[in-house]
Structures are given as structure tokens and as C-alpha cells.
C-alpha positions in Angstrom: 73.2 86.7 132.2 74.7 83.8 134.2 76.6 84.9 137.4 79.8 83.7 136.3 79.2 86.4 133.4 78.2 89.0 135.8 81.5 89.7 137.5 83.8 89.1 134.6 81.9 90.6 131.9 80.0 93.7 133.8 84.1 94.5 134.8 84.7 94.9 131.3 81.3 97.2 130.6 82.3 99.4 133.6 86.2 99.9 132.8 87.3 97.8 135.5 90.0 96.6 134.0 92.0 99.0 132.8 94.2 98.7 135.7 95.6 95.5 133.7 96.2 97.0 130.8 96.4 100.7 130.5 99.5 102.9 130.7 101.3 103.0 134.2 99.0 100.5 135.7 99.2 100.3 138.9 100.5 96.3 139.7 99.4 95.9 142.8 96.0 96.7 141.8 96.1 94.4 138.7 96.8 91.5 140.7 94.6 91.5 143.7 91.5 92.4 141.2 92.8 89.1 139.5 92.4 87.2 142.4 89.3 88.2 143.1 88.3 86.2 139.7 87.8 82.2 139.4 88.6 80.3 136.1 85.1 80.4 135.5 84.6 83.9 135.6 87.4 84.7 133.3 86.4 81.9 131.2 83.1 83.8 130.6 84.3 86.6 129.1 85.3 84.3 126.1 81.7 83.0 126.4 80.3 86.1 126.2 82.6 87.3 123.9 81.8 84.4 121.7 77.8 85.4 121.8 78.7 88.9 120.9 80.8 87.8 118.1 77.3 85.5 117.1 74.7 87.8 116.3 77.2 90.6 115.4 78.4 92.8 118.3 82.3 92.5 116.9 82.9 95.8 118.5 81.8 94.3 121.6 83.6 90.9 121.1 86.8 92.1 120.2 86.9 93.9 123.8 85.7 91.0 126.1 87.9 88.7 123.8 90.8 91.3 124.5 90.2 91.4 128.2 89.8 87.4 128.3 93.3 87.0 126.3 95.1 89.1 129.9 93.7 86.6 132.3 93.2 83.6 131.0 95.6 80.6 131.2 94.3 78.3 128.7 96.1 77.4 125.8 93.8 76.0 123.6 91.0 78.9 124.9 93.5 81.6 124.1 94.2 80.9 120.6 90.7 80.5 119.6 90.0 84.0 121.0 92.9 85.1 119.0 91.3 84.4 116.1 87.9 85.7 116.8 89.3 89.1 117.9 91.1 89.1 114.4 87.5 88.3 112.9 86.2 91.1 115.2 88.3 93.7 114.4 88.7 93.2 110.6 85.0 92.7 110.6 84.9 96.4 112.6 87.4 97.8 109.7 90.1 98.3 112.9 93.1 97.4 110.7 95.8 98.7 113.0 94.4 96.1 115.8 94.1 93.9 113.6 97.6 93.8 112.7 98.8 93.5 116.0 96.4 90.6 116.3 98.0 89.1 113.1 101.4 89.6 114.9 100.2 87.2 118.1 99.0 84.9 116.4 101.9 84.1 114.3 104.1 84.0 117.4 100.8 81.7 119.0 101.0 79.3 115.8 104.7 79.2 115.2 105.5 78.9 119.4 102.6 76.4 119.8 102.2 76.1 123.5 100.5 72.2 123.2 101.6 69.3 121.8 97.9 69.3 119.5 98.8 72.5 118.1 102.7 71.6 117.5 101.1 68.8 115.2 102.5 69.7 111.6 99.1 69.3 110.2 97.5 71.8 112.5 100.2 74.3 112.3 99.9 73.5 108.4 96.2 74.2 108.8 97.1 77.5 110.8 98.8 79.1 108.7 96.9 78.2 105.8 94.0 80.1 107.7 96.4 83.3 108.6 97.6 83.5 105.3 93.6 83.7 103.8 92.8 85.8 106.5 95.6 88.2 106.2 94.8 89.6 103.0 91.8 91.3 104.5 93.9 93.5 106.5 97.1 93.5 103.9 94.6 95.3 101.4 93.4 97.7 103.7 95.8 98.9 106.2 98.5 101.2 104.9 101.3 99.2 105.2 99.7 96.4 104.2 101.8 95.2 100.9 104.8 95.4 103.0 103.6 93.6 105.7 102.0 90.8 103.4 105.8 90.3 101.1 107.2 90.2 105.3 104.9 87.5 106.3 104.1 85.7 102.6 108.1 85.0 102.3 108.8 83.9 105.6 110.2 80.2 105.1 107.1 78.6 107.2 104.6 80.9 105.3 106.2 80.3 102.0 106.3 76.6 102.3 102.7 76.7 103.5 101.6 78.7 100.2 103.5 76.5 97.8 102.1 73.0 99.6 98.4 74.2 100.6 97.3 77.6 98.8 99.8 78.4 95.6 96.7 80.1 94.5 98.0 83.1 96.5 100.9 83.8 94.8 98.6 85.9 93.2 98.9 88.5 95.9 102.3 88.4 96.3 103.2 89.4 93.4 100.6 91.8 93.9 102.0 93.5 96.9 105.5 93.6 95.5 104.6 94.9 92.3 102.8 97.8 94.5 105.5 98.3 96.8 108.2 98.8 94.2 111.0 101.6 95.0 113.3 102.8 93.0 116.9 101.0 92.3 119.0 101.7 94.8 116.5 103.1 97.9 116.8 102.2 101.2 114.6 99.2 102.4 111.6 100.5 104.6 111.6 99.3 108.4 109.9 96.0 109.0 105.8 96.3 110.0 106.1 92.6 111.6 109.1 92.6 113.1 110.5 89.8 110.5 113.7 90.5 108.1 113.4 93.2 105.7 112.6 92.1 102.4 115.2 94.5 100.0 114.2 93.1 96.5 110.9 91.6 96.6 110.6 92.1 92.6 113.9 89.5 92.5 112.9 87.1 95.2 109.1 86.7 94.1 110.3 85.9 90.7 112.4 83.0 91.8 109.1 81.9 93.5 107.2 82.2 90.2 109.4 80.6 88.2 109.5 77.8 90.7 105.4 77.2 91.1 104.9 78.2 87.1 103.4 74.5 86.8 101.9 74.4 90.0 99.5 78.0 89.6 99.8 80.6 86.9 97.7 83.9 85.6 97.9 86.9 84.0 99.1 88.6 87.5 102.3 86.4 87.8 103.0 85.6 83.8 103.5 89.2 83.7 106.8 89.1 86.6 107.3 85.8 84.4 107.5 87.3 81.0 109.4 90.0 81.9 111.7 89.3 84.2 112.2 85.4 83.6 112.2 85.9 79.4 112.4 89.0 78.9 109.4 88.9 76.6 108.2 92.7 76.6 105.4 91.8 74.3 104.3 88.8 76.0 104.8 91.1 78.8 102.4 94.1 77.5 100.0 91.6 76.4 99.9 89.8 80.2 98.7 93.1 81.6 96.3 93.7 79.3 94.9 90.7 80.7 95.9 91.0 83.9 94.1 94.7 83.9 90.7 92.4 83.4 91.7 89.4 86.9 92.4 93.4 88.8 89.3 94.7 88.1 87.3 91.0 89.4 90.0 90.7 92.4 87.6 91.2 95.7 91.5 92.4 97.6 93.3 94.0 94.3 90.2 95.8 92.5 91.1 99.1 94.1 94.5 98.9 93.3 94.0 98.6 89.7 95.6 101.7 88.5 98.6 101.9 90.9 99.4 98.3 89.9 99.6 99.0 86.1 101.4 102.6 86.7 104.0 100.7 88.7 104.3 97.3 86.3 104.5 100.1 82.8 107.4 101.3 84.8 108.9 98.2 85.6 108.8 97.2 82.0 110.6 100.4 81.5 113.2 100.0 83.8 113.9 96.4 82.3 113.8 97.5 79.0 116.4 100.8 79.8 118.8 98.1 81.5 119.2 95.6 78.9 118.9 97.8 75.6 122.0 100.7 74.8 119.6 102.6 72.2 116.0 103.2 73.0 113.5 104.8 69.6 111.2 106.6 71.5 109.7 107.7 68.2 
């Protein structure tokens, strides 16, 4: 191990630095054991990080990468650690850090801190990436639907879908299928901290209506059919179909029954609305 490594990363082996982090850290502490540190020693905990990550120590990674993201300065070093601790810890099945991670690095890509990353194309890129690599945690933590429909419909996020990656629309309608709630029930807090989405059903709609000739399957003909035409036939015969893309769907293959419980209700709920006399013979 280089000596540059030595200082930095043997702090992080030993628990040195939880003074910088932990609860009711003691300041004074924090910052003369920072100054003990050059760029170069700090910089190698990303380094080493970066090895870790390499022949597949995430566990390891994600804490150097942690540690490195308290002390370092650099921009453009930062936000590449940001997204290898987000590999790391969905990689280490650590959803609830990896949530927070997806968090920062929102606030990293949409505050961009250089005038590289405030280039449209590369904040285009960005979010392209966060979107893809968001549905690994979406599927898997518990709040993930929610926190998907949050992030999905923001206006940056939606207009990054609908120019780069309409093939996701998939999942949206996915999560808000999922997260339905009955008419007339409080909206849930926010997981991100972004506005709180109170009729997903109605606003994803619009969105599929809109894209219909830019990406379509069985997932979002179904919201199409039923809540766009009001085709219940079309609509029963979409999630037959659909049931088939659920089952094949790496993100939505264990979500198969819970999605066509909730659409079955949905297509009685529209049904109830729109007809005075239901034959339930």
C-alpha cells in the first residue's frame, strides 16, 4: 500500500474517523485530524476505494468512498464517488443507503458545482444514468414505488425519460399501478423530499397518452385502454398480456400478482364509476 494510502485509508480500517461523522462529534477533534491530512492522502481513499470496488470489496468501497465524500474538495472526484457508493451499496443489497445516495446525487446533478457538469448534455446523460440505476433500489426498498413516481415525474426527470429513455415509462406505470390507494386517502409523506404525488394513476395517464407513439406495451396500453378509452375488454385483454412482459421483467417479476390484484381493481373502480347498473350474474 502506497504511503499516501496508509494514513488515509488505515484511519478508515481503525475507526478513526468517526469523530467526523458520528453522533455528537466532537468539532474540535474533526478538524485538527483534518489537518493532519494532505489532498493526496484524502484523495487515496477514493483510490483505494476505487480498487475495492474492482475486484469486488463493495462493502469495503462504499466505506472508504463514504469517508472520502467528508473530506474531499473536488468536484469532479466527488461525484464520481457518488456514484460508485451507489454501485457499492446496491451491489451490497443496502437499499436504505442507497437511497440516501440516490438523494445526493440528484441534488449533485441538478446543483452541478462545474461548468462541465452544468453542460445540458452531461446533466442529460446524468440523469439518464440515475433514472436506469434507480430502479435497482425502487424494486427493492420498501418505499420504493413511491419514491420512483417522486423522482420519475419530476419535470427534469420527466423530460429526461420522454427525450432519452421513454422505454421506462414501463415502470412508472408500474409503481403507480402498485401504489394505488383508495379514492379519497390521504397522500403518503414524500421519501425524497420532492412534492407529493396525490393521483399518480391521473398524471401517469396524461404521460401515456402523450408518449403512446413514442413507446407502448402491454404494461401502459392497459392505463391506456382503460382510463384513456374506456375499453374494459381491450383492457382485460392488455393484462392478459401484460401478465406474460411481468413475469420476463428482471425489476417487476416479483411483483406480478400485486400488480394484477391492484389493476382487476382498478378496472373495477372504473367500471363502478361510469356504469349506474352493474350484472354481477
Amino acid at each position: 500500500m502506497p504511503e499516501e494510502h496508509g494514513v488515509a485509508a488505515k484511519g478508515v480500517q481503525r475507526g478513526s474517523f468517526r469523530v467526523l461523522c458520528g453522533p455528537g462529534y466532537d468539532a474540535d477533534a474533526s478538524f485538527f485530524f483534518c489537518e493532519q491530512l494532505t489532498l493526496d492522502q484524502v484523495n487515496a481513499l477514493y483510490h483505494y476505494g476505487h480498487y475495492q470496488y474492482t475486484y469486488g470489496g463493495y462493502e469495503g468501497a462504499a466505506s472508504y468512498l463514504y469517508h472520502f465524500l467528508i473530506l474531499s474538495p473536488s468536484h469532479d472526484l466527488n461525484l464520481s464517488a457518488h456514484w460508485g457508493k451507489l454501485c457499492s451499496n446496491i451491489l451490497c443489497g443496502e437499499w436504505d443507503a442507497a437511497l440516501s445516495e440516490i438523494k445526493d446525487l440528484r441534488d449533485f446533478i441538478d446543483n452541478p458545482q462545474t461548468a462541465d457538469q452544468a453542460k445540458p448534455n452531461v446533466q442529460l446523460q446524468a440523469r439518464t444514468w440515475l433514472l436506469h440505476w434507480s430502479l435497482f433500489v425502487f424494486f427493492n426498498h420498501e418505499n420504493g414505488r413511491q419514491a420512483l413516481l417522486e423522482l420519475f415525474l419530476s419535470p427534469a426527470y420527466l423530460n429526461t425519460m420522454q427525450t432519452a429513455a421513454p422505454h421506462l415509462l414501463r415502470y412508472v406505470v408500474a409503481a403507480a399501478i402498485l401504489g394505488r390507494t383508495a379514492a379519497g386517502a390521504k397522500a403518503t409523506p414524500s421519501v425524497l423530499g420532492s412534492r407529493t404525488i396525490r393521483d399518480p394513476i391521473k398524471e401517469v395517464t396524461k404521460i401515456v397518452m402523450m408518449e403512446e407513439y413514442h413507446y407502448a406495451d402491454p404494461i401502459t396500453g392497459f392505463l391506456k385502454d382503460l382510463y384513456g378509452d374506456f375499453d374494459f375488454e381491450g383492457a382485460q385483454e392488455r393484462l392478459r398480456v401484460a401478465e406474460q412482459v411481468l413475469e420476463n421483467d428482471f425489476f417487476l417479476s416479483g411483483f406480478t400478482a400485486d400488480f394484477l390484484e391492484n389493476a382487476r381493481w382498478l378496472v373495477s373502480e372504473v367500471y363502478c364509476r361510469i356504469h349506474r347498473r352493474i350484472d354481477i350474474t
